[in-house]
C-alpha positions in Angstrom: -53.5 -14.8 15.7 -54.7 -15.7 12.3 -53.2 -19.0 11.0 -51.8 -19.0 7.5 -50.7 -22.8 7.6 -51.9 -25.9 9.6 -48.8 -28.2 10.3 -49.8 -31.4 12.2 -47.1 -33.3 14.4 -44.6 -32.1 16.2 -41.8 -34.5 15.1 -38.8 -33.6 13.2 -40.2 -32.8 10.1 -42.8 -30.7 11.9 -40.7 -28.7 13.6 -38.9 -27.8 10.5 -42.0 -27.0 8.3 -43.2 -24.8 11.4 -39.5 -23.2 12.1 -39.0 -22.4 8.1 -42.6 -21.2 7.5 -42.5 -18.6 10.7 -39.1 -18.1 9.0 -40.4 -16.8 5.9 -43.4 -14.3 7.8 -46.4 -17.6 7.7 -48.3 -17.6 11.1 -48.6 -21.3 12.2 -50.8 -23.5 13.7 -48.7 -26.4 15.4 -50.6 -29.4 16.2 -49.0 -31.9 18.5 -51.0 -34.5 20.0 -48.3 -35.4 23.3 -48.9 -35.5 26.3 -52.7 -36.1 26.2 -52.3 -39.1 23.2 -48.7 -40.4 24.1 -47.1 -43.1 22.1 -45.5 -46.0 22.9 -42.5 -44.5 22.2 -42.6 -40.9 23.4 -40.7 -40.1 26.2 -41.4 -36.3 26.3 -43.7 -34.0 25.2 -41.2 -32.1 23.9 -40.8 -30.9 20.1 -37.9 -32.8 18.0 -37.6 -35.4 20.3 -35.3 -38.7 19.2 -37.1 -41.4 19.6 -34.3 -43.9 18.6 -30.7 -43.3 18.3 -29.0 -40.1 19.1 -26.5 -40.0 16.1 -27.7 -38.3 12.9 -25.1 -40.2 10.6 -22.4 -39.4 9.1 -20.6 -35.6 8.6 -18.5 -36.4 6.0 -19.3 -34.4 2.5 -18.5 -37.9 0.3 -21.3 -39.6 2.1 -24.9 -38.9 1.1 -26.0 -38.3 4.9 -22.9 -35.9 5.7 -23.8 -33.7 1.9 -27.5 -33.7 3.2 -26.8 -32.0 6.4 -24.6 -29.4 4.4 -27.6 -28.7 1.9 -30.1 -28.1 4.9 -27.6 -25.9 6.6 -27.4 -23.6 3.1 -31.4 -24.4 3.1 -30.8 -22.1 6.7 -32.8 -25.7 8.5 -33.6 -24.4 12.1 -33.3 -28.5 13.0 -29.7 -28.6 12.1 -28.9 -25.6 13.7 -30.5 -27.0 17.1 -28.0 -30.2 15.8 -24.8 -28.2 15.5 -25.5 -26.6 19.3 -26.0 -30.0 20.8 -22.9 -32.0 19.1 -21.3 -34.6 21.0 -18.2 -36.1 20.6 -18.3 -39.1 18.3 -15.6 -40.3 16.0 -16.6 -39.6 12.3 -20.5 -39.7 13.5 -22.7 -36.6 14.5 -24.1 -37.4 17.8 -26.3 -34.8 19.7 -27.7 -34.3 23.2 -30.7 -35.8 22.6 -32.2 -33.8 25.7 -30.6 -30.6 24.6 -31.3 -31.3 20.9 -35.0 -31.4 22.0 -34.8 -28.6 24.4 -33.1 -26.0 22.0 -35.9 -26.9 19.4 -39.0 -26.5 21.8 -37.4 -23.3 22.7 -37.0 -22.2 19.5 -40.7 -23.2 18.9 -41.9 -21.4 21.7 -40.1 -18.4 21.6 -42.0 -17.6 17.8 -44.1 -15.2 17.7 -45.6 -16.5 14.4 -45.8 -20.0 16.1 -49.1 -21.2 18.1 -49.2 -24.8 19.6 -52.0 -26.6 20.2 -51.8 -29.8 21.7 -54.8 -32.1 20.2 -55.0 -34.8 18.5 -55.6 -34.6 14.5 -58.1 -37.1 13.2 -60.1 -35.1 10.2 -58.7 -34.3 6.9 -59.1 -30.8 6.3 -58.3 -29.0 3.3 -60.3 -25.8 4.0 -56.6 -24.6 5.3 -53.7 -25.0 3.8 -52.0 -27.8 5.6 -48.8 -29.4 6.0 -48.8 -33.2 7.5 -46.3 -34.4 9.6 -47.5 -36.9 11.8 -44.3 -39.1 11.2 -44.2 -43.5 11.6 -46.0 -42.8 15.1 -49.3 -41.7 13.5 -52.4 -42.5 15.7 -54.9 -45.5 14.6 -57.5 -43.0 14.0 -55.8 -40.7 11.4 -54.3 -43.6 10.0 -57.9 -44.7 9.3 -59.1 -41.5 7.8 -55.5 -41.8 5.6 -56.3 -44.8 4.2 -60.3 -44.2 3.7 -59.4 -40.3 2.2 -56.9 -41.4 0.1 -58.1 -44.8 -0.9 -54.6 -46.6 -0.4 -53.2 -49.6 1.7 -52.1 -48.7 5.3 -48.1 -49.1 4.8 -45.5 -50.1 7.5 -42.5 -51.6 8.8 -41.2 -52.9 12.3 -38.4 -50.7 13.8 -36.6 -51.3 16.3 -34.5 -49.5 19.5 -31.6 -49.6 21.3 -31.2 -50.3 24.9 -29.4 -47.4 27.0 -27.2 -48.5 30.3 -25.8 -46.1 33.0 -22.0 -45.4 32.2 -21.3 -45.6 35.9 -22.1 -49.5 35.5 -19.8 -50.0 33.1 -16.9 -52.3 33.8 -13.4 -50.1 33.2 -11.1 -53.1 33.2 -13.3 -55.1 30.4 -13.4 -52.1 28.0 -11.6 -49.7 26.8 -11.8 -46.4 24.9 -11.1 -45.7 21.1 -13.3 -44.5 17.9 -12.8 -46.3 14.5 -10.6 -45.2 12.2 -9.5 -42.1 14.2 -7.1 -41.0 17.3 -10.3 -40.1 19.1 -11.5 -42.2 22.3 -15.2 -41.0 22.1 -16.5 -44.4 22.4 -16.4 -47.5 25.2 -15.5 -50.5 23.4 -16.6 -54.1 25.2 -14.4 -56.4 23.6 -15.4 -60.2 23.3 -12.9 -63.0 22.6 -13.4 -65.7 19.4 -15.0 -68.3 22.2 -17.4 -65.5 24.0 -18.6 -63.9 20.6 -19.7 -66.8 19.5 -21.5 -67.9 22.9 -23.1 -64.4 22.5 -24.4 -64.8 19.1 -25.6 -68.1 19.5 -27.3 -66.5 22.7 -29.0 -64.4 20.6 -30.0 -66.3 18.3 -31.9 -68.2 20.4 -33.5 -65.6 22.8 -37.1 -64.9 23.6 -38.4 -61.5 21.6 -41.5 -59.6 22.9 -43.3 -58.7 19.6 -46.7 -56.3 19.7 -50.0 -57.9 19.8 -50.1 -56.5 16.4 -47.6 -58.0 14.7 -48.8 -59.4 11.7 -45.8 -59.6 9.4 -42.3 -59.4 10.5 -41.6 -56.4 7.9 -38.1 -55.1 9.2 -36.4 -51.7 7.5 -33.0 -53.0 6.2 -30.9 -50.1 7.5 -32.1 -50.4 10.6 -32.7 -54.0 11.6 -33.2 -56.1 15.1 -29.5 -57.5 16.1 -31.1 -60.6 16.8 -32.3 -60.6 13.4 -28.7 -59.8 11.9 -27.6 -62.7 14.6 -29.5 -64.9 12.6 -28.2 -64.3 9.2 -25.5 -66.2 9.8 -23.3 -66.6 12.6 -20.4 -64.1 11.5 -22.8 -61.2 10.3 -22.3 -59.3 13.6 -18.6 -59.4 13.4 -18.4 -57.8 9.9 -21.0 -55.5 10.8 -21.8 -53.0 13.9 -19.5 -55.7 16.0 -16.5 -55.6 13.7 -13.8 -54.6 15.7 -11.3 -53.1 12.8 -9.7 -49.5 13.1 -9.8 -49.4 17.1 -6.5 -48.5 18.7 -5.4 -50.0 22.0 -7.3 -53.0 21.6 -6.6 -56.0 23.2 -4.9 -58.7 21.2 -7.6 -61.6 21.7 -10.4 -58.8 20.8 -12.9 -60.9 18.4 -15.6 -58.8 18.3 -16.8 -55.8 20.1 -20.0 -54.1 21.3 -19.8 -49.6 20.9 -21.0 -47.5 23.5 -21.9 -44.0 22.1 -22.8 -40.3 24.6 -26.4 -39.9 24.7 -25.7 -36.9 26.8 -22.9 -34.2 27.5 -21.7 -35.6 30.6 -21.5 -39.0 29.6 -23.4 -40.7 32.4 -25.7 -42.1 29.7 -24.2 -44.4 26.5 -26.4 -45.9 23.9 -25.3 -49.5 22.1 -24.8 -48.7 18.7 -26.4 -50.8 16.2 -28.0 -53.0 18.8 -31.5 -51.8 17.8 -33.6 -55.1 19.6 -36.9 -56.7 20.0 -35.8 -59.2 22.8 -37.9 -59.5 25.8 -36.3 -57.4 29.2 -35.4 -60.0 30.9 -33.7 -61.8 27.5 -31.7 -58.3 27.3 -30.7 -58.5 30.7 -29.5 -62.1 30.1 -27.6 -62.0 26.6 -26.2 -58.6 27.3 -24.9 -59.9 30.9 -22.4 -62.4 28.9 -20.4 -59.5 28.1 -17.6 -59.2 29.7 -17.7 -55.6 30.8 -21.7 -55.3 31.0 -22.1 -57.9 33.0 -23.2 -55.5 35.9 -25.4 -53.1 33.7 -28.0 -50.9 35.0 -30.2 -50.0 32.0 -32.0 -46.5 31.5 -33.5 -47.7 28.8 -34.5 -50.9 27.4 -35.0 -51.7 23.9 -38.1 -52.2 22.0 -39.8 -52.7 18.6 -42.6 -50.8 16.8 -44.5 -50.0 14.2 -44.0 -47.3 11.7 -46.6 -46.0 9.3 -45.8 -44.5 5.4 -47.9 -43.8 2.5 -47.0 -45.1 -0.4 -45.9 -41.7 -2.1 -45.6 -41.8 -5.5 -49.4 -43.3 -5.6 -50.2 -40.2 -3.2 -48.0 -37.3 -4.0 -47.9 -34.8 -6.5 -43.6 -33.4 -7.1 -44.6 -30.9 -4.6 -45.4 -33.1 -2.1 -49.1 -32.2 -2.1 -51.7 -34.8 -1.7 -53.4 -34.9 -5.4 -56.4 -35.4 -4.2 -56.6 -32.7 -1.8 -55.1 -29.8 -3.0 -53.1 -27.0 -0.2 -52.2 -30.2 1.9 -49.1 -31.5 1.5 -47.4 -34.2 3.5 -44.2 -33.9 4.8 -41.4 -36.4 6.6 -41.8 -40.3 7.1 -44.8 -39.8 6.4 -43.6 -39.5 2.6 -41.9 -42.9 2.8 -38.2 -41.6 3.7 -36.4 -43.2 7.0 -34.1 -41.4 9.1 -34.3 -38.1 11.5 -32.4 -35.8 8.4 -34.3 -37.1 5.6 -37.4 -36.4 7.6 -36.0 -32.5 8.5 -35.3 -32.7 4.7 -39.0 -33.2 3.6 -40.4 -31.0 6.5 -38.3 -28.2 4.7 -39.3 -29.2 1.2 -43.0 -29.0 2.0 -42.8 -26.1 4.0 -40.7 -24.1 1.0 -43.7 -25.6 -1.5 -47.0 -24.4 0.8 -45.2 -21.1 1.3 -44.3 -20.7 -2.7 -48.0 -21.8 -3.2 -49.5 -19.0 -0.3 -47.3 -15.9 -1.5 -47.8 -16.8 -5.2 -43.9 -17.5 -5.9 -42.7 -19.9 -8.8 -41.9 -23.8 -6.5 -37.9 -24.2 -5.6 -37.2 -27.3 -8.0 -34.6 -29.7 -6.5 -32.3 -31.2 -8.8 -31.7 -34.9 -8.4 -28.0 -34.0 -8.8 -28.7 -33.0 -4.7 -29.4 -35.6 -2.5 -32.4 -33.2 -1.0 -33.2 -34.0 -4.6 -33.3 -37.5 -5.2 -35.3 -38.3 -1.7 -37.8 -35.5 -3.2 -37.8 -37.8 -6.4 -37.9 -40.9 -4.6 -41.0 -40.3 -2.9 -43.0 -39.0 -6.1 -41.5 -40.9 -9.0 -43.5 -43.8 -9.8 -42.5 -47.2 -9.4 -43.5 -50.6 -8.5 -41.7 -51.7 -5.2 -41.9 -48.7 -3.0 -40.5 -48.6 0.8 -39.2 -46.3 2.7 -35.0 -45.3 1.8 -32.5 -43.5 3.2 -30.0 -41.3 1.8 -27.9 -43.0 -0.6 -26.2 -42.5 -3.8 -28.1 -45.4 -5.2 -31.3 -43.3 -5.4 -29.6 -42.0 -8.2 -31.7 -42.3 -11.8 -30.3 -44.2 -14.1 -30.2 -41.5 -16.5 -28.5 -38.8 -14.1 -25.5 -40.5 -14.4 -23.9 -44.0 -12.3 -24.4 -44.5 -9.2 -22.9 -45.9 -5.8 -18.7 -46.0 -6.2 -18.5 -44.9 -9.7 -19.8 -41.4 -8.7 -17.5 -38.8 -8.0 -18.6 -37.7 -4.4 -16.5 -34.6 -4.7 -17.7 -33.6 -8.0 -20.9 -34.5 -6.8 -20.9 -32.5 -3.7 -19.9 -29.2 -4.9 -22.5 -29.7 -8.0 -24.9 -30.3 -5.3 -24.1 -27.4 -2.9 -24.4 -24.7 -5.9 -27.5 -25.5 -6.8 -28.7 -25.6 -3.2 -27.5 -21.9 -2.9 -29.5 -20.7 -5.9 -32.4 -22.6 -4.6 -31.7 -20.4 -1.1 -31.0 -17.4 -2.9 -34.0 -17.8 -4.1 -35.9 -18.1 -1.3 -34.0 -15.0 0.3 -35.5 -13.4 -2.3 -38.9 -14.2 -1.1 -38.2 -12.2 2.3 -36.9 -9.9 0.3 -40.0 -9.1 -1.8 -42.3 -9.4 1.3 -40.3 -6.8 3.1 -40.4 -4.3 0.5 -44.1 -4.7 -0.4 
């Protein structure tokens, strides 16, 4: 088959440019390094696998996250869709399957005609073909080298970190009970902890033995998603106003201080993830300081948590508005790659670059994104020039200051359905593209 696009990595953002590109008649050329180069990380060799958490944020249209997934579903995002077909219950949070999440989005890779894989490592920069890269925070050493020697820019990064997963089986019933925040749903296991065992806890953790990489030569932490430990020792009540806060949970019981959220990681429930305990403790610390809670105290983990490092660019030095490289034309770079965090954002710029390379091939005028979208202002982000870059989220606070104020001043509402009309011109206008193709 010939290959019209190159699109290296296999990740989230990958996936997308691939899915949308075979979408609008491109034949790809899917490079994914797993199984034969596995990372540290990696579970699978699968496409779309979550490497971290299994919840995708907030649904909600008045939060950032929530409007981006409903301008990538108008965008017709094949990653979303895979989303919506794996949903879990999870109070006001979108939770997937992570194994059927990953499974419906191999599938849908390998069932594409226009889609051929080959699993190799990337190391040369090639802009003979037009290119998309996607080779997300995991990057190997040896592109990361031929990044930084092509480009001529600093080698970026951050420590992340991930949650330990326990069997739901090992659970204790009588120390927990069930109940979501804020809602009549019980799709979570609350531990509780009294005012006397939180505080032993914290102190615990304060105190606890981490197992850092060999690497580590800065402890560089992205805000949204830091260590527990590390929140632990921002002060000794941080925890308790933040992912242990026990307000809005019905049934609790009346000495409840603090508790620790158990979330699905699968449809049956015999997996549950610890939501916001994201940790680079040692095994043997996690088996320790998680063993003073009451109703973990006979825990069987699937999954322990861990720390690494993820790799950016530092995109507005990098990155023309398009998201192509400016010094190598037809390659653009796509996902956290970019400098954005999180798995939507990444679908987001997957979908971006794969709407740009395929304006660029056929000779259509580029989609512009508005940064009165939020698929806008993470597009901005990562190509406006400033001083202090590192990697973001979706926020309201990306905002310009000459779009208008930001954070709890804007008018979500107003904001969203703004947002969403311009999205469906920008998709009408890509139907349009199919539409021209078809009748040529």
């Amino acid at each position: 088959m010939d290959m019209d696009v190159r699109v290296v990595g296999g990740g989230l953002a990958g996936s997308e440019a691939a899915l949308t590109l075979a979408r609008l008649g491109l034949s790809v050329e899917l490079w994914e390094m797993r199984p034969s180069h596995q990372t540290d990380i990696h579970e699978t060799d699968r496409f779309g696998e979550l490497v971290c958490s299994n919840s995708l944020g907030s649904d909600a249209l008045r939060d950032a996250r929530g409007l981006l997934k409903a301008e990538l579903r108008l965008l017709g995002s094949a990653i979303v869709r895979c989303a919506d077909a794996s949903r879990l219950p999870a109070g006001k949070a979108f939770a997937v399957d992570k194994d059927q999440f990953s499974g419906l989005v191999t599938q849908s890779i390998q069932s594409d005609p226009l889609i051929s894989i080959r699993r190799k490592e990337y190391r040369r920069l090639d802009s003979s073909v037009p290119t998309i890269l996607a080779t997300g925070p995991l990057t190997s050493p040896d592109f990361l080298c031929e990044l930084r020697e092509r480009l001529g820019c600093e080698n970026l990064f951050f420590y992340d970190a991930v949650a330990p997963s326990i069997w739901a089986y090992s659970v204790d019933p009588n120390s927990s009970f069930l109940s979501s925040r804020g809602g009549d749903a019980a799709d979570y296991v609350n531990c509780p902890l009294t005012r006397e065992e939180y505080y032993a806890f914290v102190h615990a953790l304060q105190s606890a033995r981490q197992h850092l990489p060999e690497t580590l030569d800065e402890q560089k932490y992205f805000e949204g998603c830091l260590p527990v430990e590390e929140i632990a020792r921002r002060g000794d009540d941080t925890l308790r106003f933040g992912p242990m806060r026990p307000v809005g949970l019905r049934e609790r019981p009346e000495n409840c201080f603090a508790v620790i959220q158990l979330r699905k990681e699968n449809r049956e429930g015999t997996v549950l993830g610890l939501v916001g305990f994201q940790t680079s403790l040692a095994i043997a610390e996690q088996q320790r300081v998680l063993g003073m809670v009451p109703a973990l105290r006979s825990a069987e983990f699937v999954r322990y948590g861990l720390i690494h490092r993820n790799a950016f660019l530092r995109g507005p030095s990098v990155l023309s508005q398009d998201l192509e490289l400016r010094a190598f034309p037809r390659v653009w770079a796509a996902g956290q790659l970019c400098g954005v965090d999180g798995y939507m954002e990444s679908t987001t710029l997957g979908l971006v670059a794969a709407l740009n390379a395929a304006a660029s091939l056929r000779g259509f005028p580029r989609p512009v994104f508005s940064v009165q979208t939020i698929t806008g202002l993470l597009v901005d982000y990562v190509t406006r020039d400033r001083e202090d870059f590192q990697p973001t989220n979706a926020n309201y606070g990306l905002l310009p200051l000459e779009a208008g104020p930001k954070q709890k001043a804007v008018d979500r509402e107003a904001f969203a359905v703004a947002a969403l009309q311009h999205i469906q011109q920008i998709a009408d206008q890509v139907g349009a593209w199919t539409a021209q193709k078809t009748s040529l």
